[in-house]
C-alpha positions as CSV (number, residue, x, y, z in Angstrom):
1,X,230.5,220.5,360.1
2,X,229.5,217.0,358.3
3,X,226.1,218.3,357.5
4,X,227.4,221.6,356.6
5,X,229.4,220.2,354.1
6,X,226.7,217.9,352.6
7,X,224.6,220.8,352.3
8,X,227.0,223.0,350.4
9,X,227.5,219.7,348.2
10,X,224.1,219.5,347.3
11,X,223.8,223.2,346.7
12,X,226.7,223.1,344.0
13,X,225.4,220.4,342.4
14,X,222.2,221.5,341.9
15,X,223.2,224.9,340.7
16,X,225.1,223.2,337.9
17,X,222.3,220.6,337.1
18,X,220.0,223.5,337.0
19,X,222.9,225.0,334.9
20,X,223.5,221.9,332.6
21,X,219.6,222.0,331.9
22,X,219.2,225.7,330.6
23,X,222.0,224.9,328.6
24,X,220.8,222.2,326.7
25,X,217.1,224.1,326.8
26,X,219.1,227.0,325.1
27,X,220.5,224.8,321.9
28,X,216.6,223.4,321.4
29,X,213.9,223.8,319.6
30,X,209.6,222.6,319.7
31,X,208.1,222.5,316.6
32,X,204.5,221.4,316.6
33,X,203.6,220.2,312.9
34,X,201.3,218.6,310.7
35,X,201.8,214.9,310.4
36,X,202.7,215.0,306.7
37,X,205.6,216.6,307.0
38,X,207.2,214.3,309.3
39,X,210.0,213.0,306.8
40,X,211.0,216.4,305.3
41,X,211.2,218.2,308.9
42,X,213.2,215.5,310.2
43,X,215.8,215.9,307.2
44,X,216.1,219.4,307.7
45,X,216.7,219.3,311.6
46,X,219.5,217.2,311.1
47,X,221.4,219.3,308.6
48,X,220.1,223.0,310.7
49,X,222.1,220.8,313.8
50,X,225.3,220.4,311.8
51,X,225.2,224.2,311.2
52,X,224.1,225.4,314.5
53,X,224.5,222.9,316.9
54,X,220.9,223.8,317.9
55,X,218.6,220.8,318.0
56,X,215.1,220.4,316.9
57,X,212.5,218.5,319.1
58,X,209.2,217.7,316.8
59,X,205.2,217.1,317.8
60,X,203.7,215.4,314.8
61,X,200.0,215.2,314.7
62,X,197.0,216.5,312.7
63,X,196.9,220.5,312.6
64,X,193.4,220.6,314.5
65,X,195.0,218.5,317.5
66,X,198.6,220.4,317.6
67,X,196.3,223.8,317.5
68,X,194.6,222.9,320.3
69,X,197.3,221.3,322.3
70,X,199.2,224.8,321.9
71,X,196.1,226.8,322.9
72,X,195.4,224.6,325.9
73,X,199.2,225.7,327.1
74,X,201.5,222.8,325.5
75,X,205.1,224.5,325.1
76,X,205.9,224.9,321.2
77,X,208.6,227.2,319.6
78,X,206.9,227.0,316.4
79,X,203.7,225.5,314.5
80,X,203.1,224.2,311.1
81,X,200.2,223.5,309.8
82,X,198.7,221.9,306.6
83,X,195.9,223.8,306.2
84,X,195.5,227.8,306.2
85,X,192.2,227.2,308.4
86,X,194.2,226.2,311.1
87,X,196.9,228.9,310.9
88,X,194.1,231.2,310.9
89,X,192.4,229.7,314.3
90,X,196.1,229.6,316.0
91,X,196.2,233.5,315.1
92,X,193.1,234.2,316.1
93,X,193.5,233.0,319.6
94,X,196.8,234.8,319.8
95,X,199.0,231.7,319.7
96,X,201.2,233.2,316.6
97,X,204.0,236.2,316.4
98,X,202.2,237.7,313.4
99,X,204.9,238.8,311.2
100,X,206.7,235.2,311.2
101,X,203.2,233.3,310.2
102,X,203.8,233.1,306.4
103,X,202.3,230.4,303.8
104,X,204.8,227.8,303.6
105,X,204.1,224.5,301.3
106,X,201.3,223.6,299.0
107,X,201.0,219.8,298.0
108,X,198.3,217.6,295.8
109,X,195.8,215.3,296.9
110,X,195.8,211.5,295.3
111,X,193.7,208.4,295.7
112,X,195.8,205.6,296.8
113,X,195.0,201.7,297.1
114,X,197.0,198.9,298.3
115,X,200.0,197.9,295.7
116,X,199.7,194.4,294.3
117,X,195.8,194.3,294.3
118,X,194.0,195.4,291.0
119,X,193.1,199.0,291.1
120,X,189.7,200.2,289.5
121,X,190.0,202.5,286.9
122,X,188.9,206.5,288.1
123,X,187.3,209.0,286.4
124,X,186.8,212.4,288.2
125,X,183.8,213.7,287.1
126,X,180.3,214.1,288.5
127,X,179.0,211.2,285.8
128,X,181.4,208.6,287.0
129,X,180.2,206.6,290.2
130,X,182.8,205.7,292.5
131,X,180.9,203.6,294.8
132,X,180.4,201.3,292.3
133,X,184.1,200.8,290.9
134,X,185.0,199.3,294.6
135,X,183.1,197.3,297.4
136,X,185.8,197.5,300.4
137,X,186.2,200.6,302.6
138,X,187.8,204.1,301.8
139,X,191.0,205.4,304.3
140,X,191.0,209.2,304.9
141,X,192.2,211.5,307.9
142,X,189.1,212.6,310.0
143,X,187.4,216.1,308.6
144,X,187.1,217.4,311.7
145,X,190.7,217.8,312.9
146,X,192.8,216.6,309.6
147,X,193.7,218.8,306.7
148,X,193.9,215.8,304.3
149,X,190.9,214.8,305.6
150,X,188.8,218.2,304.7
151,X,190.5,218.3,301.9
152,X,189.0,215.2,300.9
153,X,185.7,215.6,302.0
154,X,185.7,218.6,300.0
155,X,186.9,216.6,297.2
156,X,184.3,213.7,297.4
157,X,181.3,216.4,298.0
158,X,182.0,218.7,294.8
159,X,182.8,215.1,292.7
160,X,179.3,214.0,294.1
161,X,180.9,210.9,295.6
162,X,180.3,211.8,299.3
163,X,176.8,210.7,300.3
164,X,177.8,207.3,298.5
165,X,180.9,206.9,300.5
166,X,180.2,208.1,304.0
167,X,179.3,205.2,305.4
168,X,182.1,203.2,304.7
169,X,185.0,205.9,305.5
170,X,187.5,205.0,307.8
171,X,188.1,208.2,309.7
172,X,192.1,208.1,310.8
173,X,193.5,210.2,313.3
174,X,196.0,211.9,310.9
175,X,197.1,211.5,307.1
176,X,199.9,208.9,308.3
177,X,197.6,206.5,310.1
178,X,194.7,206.7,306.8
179,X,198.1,205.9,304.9
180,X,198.7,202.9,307.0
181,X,195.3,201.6,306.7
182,X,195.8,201.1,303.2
183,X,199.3,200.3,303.3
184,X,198.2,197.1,305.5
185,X,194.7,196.3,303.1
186,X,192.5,197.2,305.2
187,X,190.9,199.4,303.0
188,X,190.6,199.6,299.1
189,X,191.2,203.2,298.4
190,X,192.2,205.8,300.5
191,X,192.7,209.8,299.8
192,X,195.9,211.2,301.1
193,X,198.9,213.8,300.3
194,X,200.8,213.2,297.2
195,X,203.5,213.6,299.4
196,X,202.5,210.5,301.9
197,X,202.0,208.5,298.9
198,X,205.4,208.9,297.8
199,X,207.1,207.8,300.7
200,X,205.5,204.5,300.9
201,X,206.3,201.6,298.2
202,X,203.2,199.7,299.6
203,X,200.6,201.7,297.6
204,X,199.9,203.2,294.2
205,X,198.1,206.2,292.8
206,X,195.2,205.6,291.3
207,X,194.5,208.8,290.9
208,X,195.0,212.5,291.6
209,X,192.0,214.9,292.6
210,X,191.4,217.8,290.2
211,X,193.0,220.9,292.1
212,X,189.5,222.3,291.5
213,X,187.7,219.7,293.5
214,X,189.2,220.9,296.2
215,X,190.1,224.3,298.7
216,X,194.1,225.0,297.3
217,X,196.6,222.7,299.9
218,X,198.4,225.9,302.2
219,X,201.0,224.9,304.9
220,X,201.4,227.9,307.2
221,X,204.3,228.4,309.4
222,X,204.4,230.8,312.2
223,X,206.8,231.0,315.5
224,X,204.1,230.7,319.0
225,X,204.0,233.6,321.4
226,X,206.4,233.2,323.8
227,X,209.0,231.1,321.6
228,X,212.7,231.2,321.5
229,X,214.5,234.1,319.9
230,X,216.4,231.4,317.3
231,X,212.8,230.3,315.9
232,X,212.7,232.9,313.2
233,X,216.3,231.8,312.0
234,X,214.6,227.9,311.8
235,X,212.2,229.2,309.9
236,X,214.1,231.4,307.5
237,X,216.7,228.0,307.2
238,X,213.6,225.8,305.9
239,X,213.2,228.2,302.7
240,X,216.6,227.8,302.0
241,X,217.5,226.4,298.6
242,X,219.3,223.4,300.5
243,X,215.8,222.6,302.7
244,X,213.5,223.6,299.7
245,X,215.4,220.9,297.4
246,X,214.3,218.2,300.6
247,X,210.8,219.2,300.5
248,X,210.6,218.7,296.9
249,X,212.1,215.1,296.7
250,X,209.2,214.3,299.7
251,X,206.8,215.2,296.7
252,X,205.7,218.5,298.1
253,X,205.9,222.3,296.7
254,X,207.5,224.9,298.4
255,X,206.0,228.3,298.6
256,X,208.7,231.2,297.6
């Protein structure tokens, strides 16, 4: 009967292991977003957990990569991105619920150098040479996967800067790391959000790019196929008036 008995214990307590974990499964959420929103999102999952008691689990990477990761069969409940090119690609390989993919955020695009060193003076127009102002490196996110990073390609092209420059781009793997590389000197000017900028005290603006240098900034949000039920209500809760009022004091712009 020993072995029986063992048996049936192990049974049991599987059952409500198995049990325990659906349960907690049940009160989470994955959210795949765009590095840039990191400090925002992690405000608002605290204050949708003292509401709901559902917790929010986050991915933060560069749009290109979390795209990717979601069509290659990583588990997500939702995905933000920070550029409408990407929201586009994650539709048109069916990884979005259609009606939930709405724009989301808009944000500006600055030129940041380390604080405490001298910081050239900018003009942005085609006449003014910014290779010339500087003789260091230059910090963005990597065009081919980053949104901030496109975004400032396109920037640098239309301004004429870009042929000058290319050479001596450092290529980050999302906006946070090109922030760090200037927050630690290792470059003399780098191109981020406005938003990044503002959450760091170890770098100035020297500079924000003309809106028409540039594609218009779009976050998209959108729940993935195949996510919880309780996405949508996530979603719906970060264009709340409470969660809007977060994203603002990050520096960025809600979309109504």
């Amino acid at each position: 009967m020993k072995p029986l008995f063992s048996i049936i214990i192990v049974f049991v307590f599987a059952l409500n292991f198995t049990a325990s974990v659906s349960s907690a499964a049940e009160n989470e959420l994955t959210v795949f977003a765009a590095a840039s929103t990191t400090g925002p999102l992690l405000e608002a999952a605290k204050a949708y957990k003292s509401k709901t008691g559902v917790a929010v689990r986050f991915s933060f990477a560069s749009s290109g990569t979390l795209a990717r990761q979601i069509e290659q069969g990583a588990k997500a409940d939702i995905f933000i991105s920070a550029s409408k090119k990407w929201g586009d690609y994650a539709s048109e390989k069916g990884l979005l619920v259609e009606d939930t993919k709405r724009q989301f955020l808009t944000n500006t695009l600055v030129l940041i150098a380390p604080k405490g060193k001298e910081v050239p003076k900018i003009s942005f127009s085609e006449n003014f040479d910014l290779s010339r102002v500087f003789a260091g490196k230059m910090s963005i996110g990597n065009p081919a996967h980053v949104p901030a990073g496109r975004y400032a390609k396109e920037a640098l092209t239309n301004l004429k800067w870009w042929d000058s420059l290319k050479s001596r781009l450092i290529l980050s793997k999302d906006v946070r790391a090109a922030l760090r590389v200037i927050e630690v000197g290792e470059a003399e000017l780098g191109i981020v959000y406005g938003s990044d900028a503002g959450t760091s005290e170890k770098v100035v603006i020297a500079g924000v790019f003309p809106a028409s240098s540039h594609k218009p900034i779009i976050y998209v949000i959108g729940k993935c196929k195949g996510g919880a039920e309780k996405s949508e209500d996530f979603i719906k809760f970060l264009s709340t008036p409470e969660v809007s009022a977060i994203f603002k004091n990050f520096g960025f712009i809600p979309k109504p």
